[in-house]
N, C-alpha and C positions, 0 to 999 in steps of 0.2 A: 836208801841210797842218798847221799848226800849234793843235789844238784847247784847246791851254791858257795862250794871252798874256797873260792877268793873272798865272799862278804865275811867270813868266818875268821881269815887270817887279819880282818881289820881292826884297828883297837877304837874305829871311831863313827859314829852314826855315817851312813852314805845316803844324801839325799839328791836324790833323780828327778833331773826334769823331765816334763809329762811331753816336748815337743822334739822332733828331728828335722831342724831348719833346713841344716848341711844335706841332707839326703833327701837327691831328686829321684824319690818313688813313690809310686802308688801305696804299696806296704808299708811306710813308711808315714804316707797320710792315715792309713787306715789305725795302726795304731796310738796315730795318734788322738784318734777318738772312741775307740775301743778296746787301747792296751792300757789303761787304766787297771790296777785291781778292784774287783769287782763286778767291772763295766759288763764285760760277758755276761757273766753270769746271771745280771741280771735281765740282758738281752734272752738268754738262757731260759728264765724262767715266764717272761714273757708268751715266749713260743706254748709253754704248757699252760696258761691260762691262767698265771697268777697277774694280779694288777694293782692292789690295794698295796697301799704305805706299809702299812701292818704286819700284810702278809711277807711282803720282803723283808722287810725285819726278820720279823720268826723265822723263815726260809733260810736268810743268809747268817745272821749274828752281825751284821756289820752296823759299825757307829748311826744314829739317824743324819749326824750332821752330814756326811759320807756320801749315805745314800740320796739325800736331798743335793748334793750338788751331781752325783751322778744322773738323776734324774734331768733334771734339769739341763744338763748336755746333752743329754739324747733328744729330750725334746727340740733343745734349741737346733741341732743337727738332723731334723727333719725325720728320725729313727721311732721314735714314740709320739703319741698325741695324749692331751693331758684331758680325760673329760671329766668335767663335775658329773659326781653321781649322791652329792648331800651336801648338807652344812659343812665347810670345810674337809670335802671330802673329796677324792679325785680316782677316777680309773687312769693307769698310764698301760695304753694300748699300742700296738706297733703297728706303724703305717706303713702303706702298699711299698714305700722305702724299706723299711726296716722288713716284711718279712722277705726281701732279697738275700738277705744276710741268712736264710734257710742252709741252703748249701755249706755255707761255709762250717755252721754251726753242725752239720749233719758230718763233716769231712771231720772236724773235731773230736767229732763224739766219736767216729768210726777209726778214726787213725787209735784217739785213746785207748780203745778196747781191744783194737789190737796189737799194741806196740807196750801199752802200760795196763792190760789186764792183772786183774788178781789172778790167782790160781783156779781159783773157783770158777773162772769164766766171764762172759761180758756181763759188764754192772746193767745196760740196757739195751732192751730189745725193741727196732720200730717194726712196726707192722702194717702192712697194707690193708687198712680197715674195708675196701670193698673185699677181698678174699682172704683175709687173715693173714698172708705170704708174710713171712719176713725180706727187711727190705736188702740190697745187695749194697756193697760198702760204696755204690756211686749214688745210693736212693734211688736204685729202680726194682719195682715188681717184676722177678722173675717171671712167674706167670703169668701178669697180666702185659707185660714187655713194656712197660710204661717208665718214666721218670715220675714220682708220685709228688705231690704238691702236699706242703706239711698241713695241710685240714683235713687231707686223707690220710694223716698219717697217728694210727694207735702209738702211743708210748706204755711202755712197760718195764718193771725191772727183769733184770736176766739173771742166770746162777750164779753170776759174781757180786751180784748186788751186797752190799756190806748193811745190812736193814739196822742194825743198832747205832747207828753214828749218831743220828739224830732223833729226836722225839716229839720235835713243834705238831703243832696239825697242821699243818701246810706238810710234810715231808710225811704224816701220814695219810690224808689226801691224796698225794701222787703215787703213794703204794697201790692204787686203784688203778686196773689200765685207762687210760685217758687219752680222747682224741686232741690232736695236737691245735690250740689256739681257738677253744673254744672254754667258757670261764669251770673254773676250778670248782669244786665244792668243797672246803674249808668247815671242818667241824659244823658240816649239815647245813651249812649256809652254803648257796649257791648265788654267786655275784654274777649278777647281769649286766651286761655292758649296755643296756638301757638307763641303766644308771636307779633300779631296783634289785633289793633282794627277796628270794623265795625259800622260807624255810621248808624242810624236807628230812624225814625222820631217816637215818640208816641204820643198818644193823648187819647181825654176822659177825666172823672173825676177818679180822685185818689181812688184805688177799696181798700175798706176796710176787705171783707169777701170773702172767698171762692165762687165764682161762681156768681159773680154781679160785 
């Protein structure tokens, strides 16, 4: 489906500015520090416990120069904190600011899945890690009757998952169910937001689905 046949009808680059002076709105501030491309997303991956320069690369594909000024808006906007964890080397963490931004990211995921699923089904599934429950499209445990806080909440893929798009190890890392905002483990390295790593051998076949 083609969602953008005006830039298609143009015979000439369109470049957009990143502000909405004229527009007195809230939505209107908020993209302006999070409708960036990218920006999300890296908000996005955040939440599942990636933090390293590096791994955002692998994750996303996008330019380093890119990704270095997006970072560095979030920080500066109070959304990430930047900690040394070596020689020129830094965790960017999301602060008690930034995981407010839960909800919104969870309304995203939940509207995509079900307004722009694949055929196959939702791409992903959260889970209420104290009782397995899958969560309700407002992020509440059915059975526990709760609104659930994303460090109680498992990520997973679902049957619409599209598993071959990517191959980094960061994207097969998250093929692993994982609780939300607690650090990744990246081709057997697990990054500690102490600002240490702990090697850690895995093995098995690459689990695609919740609970197999």
């Amino acid at each position: 489906m083609n969602l953008n046949p005006i830039r298609e009808e143009l015979d000439f680059p369109v470049a957009l500015g990143t502000d909405y002076e004229t527009q007195d709105c809230p939505v209107a501030r908020v993209l302006e520090l999070l409708g960036e491309r990218w920006t999300f997303l890296i908000v996005r991956d955040c939440f599942t416990g990636i933090s390293r320069f590096g791994d955002f690369i692998d994750h996303l594909g996008l330019p380093k120069g890119v990704l270095t000024v997006r970072l560095e808006k979030l920080v500066a906007a109070g959304i990430l904190r930047k900690k040394k964890c070596g020689p020129r080397q830094y965790d960017y963490l999301l602060t008690e600011r930034g995981v407010t931004l839960w909800p919104i990211l969870f309304s995203m995921a939940a509207w995509g899945d079900t307004h722009l699923t694949s055929t196959g089904g939702r791409r992903r599934l959260f889970l209420h890690a104290a009782c397995g429950t899958e969560l309700s499209s407002e992020g509440a445990c059915p059975r526990c009757k709760i609104t659930v806080v994303p460090s109680d909440v498992i990520i997973s893929n679902g049957p619409g998952a599209e598993l071959d798009l990517r191959e980094d190890p960061v994207t097969r890392a998250l093929d692993v169910p994982h609780r939300m905002l607690t650090p990744l483990a990246v081709g057997g390295r697990i990054v500690s937001h102490k600002g240490t790593s702990e090697e850690r051998s895995r093995q098995g076949k690459r689990p695609t689905r919740y609970g197999r």
